[in-house]
C-alpha positions, -999 to +999 in steps of 0.1 A: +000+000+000+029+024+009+048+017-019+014+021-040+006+054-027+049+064-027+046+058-066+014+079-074+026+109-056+060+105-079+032+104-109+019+134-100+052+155-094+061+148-127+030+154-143+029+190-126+024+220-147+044+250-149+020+280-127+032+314-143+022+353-134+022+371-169+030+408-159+021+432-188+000+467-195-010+450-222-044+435-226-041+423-261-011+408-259-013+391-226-044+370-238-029+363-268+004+355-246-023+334-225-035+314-256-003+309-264+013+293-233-019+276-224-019+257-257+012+236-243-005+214-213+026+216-195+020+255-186-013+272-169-018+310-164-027+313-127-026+354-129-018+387-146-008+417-135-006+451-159+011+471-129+048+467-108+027+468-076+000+441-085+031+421-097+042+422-060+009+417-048+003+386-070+035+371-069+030+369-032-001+357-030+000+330-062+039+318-057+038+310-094+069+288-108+079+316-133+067+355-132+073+369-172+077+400-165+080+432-194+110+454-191+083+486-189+054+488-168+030+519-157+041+524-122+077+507-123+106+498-148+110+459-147+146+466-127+126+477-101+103+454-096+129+427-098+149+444-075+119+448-051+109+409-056+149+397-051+146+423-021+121+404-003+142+375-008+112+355-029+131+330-049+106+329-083+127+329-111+121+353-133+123+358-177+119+395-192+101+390-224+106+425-240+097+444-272+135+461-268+166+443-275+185+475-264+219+469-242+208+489-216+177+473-214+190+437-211+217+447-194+195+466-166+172+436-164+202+408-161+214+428-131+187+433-114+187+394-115+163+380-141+172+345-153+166+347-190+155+376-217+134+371-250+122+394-274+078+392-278+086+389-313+101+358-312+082+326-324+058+307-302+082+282-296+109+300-284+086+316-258+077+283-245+111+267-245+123+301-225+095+294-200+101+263-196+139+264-192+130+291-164+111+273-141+141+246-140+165+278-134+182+279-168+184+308-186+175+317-219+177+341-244+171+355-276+196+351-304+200+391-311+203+393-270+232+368-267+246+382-296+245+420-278+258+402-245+289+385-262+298+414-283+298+430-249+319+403-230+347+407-259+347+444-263+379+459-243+376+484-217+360+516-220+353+502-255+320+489-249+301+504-283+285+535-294+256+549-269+220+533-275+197+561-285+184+561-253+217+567-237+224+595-262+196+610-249+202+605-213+238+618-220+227+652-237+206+661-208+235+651-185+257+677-201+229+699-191+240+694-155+205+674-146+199+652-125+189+619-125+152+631-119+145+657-140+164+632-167+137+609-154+110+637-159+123+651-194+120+612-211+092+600-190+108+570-177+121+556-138+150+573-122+163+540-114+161+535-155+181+567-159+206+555-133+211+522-156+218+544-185+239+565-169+261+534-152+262+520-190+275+555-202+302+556-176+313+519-180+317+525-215+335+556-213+361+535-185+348+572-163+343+577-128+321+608-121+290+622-142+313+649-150+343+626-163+315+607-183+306+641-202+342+649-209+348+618-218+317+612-243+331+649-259+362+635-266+348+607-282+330+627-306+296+613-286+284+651-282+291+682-295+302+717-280 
């Protein structure tokens, strides 16, 4: 009997399916990311969220196997949020599915401590293999993210590429002498966002200060006087 019972509980463990939080501001595209998923019977949808603070609110409350989580949402920037979930220590692994395949986007989310990053645009299989490998604590990305990751791995110091249009802009209205706040304000995006790009700006320019990175990005012919 014991042995019996031992042997359908081991059934049913493997037969589990994957419970995932989609976290979008997207209607549309969560139920069609729904339909999606949910057509592979080894994944079920047991929540969304279209705001950073009913992420947190779910993710508590459901303890899904994955949260997918976009890089942008109303309230808060997807490093944020990760960095709010990681702060709570809550160990659900987490994959950025993003419309931007910017650096400073990937690179933002990857630090914050997201397990794997793929593009929306990528075929349906691809999204499912990504969720998959991120509930057993792989990660995954998309070919034109690993590609920007190992271009940056290889690139020498201070060498790190030519700003991302974002961080051109960022950089203009650091020359301006603002701050990370009004940066935030003048772009309409998180501070902590403008922080990212403003850490990518001075890794790339091998500077230490705001003031350094400016000087620096001059010389380089990244803005003109």
């Amino acid at each position: 009997m014991n042995k019996g019972s031992f042997g359908q509980t081991e059934c049913i463990e493997t037969q589990r399916s994957i419970s995932v939080l989609l976290a979008d501001d997207h209607p549309p595209f969560r139920i069609g990311m729904r339909t999606l998923l949910e057509q592979n019977t080894d994944i079920r949808i047991v929540g969304e969220a279209d705001t950073g603070a009913q992420t947190l609110q779910q993710l508590e409350q459901l303890q899904p196997d994955v949260l997918v989580l976009d890089c942008q949402l109303p309230d808060l920037d997807g490093p944020t949020v990760v960095h709010e979930i990681r702060r709570r220590q809550w160990r659900t692994p987490i994959l950025a599915l993003s419309a931007f395949d910017d650096i400073s986007y990937i690179r933002g989310m990857l630090v914050a401590g997201v397990l794997g990053y793929v593009l929306k645009n990528e075929a349906p299989g691809v999204i499912v293999a990504a969720v998959e490998a991120t509930a057993r604590g792989k990660s995954y990305f998309s070919a034109s993210v690993s590609q920007h990751l190992a271009q940056l791995a290889h690139a020498p110091d201070g060498t790190k590429g030519a700003p991302t249009e974002r961080e051109q802009q960022v950089l203009k209205l650091l020359a301006e002498g603002l701050t990370n706040a009004a940066i935030a304000q003048q772009l309409n995006i998180a501070e902590r966002t403008v922080a990212y790009h403003v850490e990518n700006l001075m890794m790339k320019l091998a500077s230490g200060n705001r003031t350094e990175t400016v000087v620096a990005a001059i010389r380089a012919g990244w803005l003109r006087v």
